[in-house]
C-alpha positions as CSV (number, residue, x, y, z in Angstrom):
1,X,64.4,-21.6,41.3
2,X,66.4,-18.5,39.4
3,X,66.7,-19.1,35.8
4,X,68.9,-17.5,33.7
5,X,67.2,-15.7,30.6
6,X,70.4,-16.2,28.8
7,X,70.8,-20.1,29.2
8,X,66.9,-20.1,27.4
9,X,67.9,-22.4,24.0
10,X,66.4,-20.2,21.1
11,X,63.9,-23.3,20.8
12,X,62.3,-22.7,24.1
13,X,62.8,-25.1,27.7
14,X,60.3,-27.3,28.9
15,X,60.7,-27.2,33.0
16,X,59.2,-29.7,35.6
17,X,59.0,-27.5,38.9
18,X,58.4,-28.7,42.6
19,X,57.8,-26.2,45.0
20,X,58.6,-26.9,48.3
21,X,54.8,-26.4,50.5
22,X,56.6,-24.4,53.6
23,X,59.1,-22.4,51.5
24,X,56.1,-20.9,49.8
25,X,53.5,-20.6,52.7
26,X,56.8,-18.6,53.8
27,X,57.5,-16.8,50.1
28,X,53.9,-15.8,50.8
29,X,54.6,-14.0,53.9
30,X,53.7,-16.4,56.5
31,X,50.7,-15.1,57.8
32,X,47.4,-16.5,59.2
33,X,45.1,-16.8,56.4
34,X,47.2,-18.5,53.9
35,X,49.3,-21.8,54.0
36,X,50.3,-24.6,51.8
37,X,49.5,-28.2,52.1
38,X,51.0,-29.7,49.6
39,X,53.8,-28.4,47.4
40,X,52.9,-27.0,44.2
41,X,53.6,-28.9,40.9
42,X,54.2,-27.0,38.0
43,X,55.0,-27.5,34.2
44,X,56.3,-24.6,32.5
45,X,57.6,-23.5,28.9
46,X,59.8,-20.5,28.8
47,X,60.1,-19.0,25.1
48,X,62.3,-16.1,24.0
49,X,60.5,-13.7,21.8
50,X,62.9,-10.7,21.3
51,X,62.8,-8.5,23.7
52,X,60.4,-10.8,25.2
53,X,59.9,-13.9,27.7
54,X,56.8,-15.4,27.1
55,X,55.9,-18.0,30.2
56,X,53.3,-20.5,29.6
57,X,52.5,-23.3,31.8
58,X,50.2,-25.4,34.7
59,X,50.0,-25.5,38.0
60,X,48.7,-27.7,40.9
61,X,48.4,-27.1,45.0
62,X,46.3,-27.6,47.6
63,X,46.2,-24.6,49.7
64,X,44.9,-23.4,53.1
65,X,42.7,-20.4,54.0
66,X,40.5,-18.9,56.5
67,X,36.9,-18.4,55.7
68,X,35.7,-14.9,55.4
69,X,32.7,-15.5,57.4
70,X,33.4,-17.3,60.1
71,X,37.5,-17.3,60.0
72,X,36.9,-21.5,59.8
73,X,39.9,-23.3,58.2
74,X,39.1,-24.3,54.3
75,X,41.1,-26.6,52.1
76,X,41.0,-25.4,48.3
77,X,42.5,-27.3,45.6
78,X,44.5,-25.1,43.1
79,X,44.6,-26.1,39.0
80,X,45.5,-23.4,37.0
81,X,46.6,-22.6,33.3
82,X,48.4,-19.8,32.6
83,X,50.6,-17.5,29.9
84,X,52.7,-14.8,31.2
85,X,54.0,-12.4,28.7
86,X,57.4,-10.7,30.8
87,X,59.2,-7.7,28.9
88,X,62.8,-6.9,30.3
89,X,63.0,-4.0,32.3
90,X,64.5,-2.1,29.7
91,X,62.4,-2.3,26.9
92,X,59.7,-0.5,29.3
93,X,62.4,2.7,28.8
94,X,62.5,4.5,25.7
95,X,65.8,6.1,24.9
96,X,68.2,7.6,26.9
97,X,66.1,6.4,30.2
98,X,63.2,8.5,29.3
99,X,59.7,7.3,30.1
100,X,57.4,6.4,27.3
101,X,53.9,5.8,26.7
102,X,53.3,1.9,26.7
103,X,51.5,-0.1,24.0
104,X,48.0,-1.9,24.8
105,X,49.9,-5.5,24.6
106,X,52.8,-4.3,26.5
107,X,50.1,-3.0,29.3
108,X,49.3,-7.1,29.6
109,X,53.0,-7.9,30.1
110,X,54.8,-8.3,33.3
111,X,58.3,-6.7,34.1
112,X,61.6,-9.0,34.1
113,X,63.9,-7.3,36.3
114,X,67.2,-8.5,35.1
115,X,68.4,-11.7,33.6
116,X,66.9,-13.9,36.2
117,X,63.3,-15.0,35.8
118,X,62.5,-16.2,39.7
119,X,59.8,-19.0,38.8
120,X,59.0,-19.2,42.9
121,X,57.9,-15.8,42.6
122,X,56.1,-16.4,39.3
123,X,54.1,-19.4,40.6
124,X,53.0,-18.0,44.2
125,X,51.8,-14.9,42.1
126,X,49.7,-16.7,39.7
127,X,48.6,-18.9,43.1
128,X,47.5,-15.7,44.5
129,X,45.8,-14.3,41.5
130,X,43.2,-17.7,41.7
131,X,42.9,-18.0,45.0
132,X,39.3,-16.5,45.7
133,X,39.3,-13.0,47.3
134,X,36.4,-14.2,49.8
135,X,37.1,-18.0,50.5
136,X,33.9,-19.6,52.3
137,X,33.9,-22.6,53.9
138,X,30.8,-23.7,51.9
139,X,27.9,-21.1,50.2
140,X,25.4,-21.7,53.1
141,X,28.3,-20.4,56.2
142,X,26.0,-18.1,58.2
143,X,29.4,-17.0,60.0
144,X,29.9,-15.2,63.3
145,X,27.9,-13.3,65.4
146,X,27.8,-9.5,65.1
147,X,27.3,-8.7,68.8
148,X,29.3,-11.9,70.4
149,X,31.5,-13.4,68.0
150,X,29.7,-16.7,68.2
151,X,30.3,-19.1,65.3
152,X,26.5,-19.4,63.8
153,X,27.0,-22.8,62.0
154,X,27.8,-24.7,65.5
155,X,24.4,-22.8,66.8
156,X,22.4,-20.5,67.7
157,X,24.8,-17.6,70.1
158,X,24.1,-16.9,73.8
159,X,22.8,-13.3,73.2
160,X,19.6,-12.2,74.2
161,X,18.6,-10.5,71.2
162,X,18.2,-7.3,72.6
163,X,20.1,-4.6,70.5
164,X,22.4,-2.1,72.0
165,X,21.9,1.4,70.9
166,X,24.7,3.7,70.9
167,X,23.8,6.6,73.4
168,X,24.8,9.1,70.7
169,X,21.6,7.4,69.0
170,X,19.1,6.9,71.1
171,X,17.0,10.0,70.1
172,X,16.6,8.5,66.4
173,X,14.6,5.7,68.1
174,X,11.6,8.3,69.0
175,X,12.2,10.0,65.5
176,X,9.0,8.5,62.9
177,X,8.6,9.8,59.3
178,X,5.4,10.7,58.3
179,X,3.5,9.1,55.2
């Protein structure tokens, strides 16, 4: 949904948002690892505070991602809080269009480009910024084999245990350090 900055009553808006699940898994690029499975809810508050847009809400989805161990499916429910401070695009100028050296809370803020706040774009980025870097599909996911690509939580791989050396190598297995 685009919002107009402009249309923002000086006592704030109060937004219930729906997110359609496939329009994001798409907004989020589409790929492999990442897809939604429900759509995201969202209540958001959207104040004006001078040069300002301060965005404060909660969010809800169920999302999923591949496990970074053994590239299993995982379903992870999302619930997240959140306060956005967005300064316009402007106010990050000093005059004239020159650069200037920004403030410590200004640092914290994000950039409004514009008069339109895209909330899509605002809710699949706070999305992204709790979705774990490393999803696992539970703490004790032994994951794949390193030699065949077996997955180690169905059982144990068909290797035979026996290491290949690299040929550039094999002298380092007749090198010993003395004591």
């Amino acid at each position: 949904m685009k919002l107009n900055i402009r249309d923002i009553p000086e006592e704030g808006l109060t937004l219930e948002l729906t997110e359609d699940a496939s329009a994001m898994t798409e907004a989020a690029g589409g790929g492999p690892g990442l897809s939604f499975l429900s759509p995201v809810a969202a209540r958001i508050t959207v104040n004006l505070a001078g040069e300002a847009v301060n965005v404060e809400g909660e969010l809800k989805a169920v999302l999923k991602l591949n496990c970074s161990r053994c590239l299993g499916e995982v379903e992870r429910e999302v619930e997240s809080a959140f306060f956005i401070p967005l300064m316009k695009e402007e106010g990050a100028e000093g005059k004239e269009g020159e650069e200037r050296e920004l403030t410590a809370d200004e640092m914290d803020s994000g950039c409004l480009e514009g008069d339109t706040l895209d909330t899509t774009a605002l809710l699949l980025g706070q999305l992204l910024s709790d979705v774990p870097m490393q999803p696992l599909c539970g703490p004790d996911c032994k994951g794949l084999c390193h030699r065949c690509g077996a997955d180690l939580n169905k059982g144990l791989c068909s290797c035979t245990g026996e290491q290949r050396v690299d040929s550039r190598f094999v002298a380092l297995k007749k090198f010993k350090m003395k004591r």
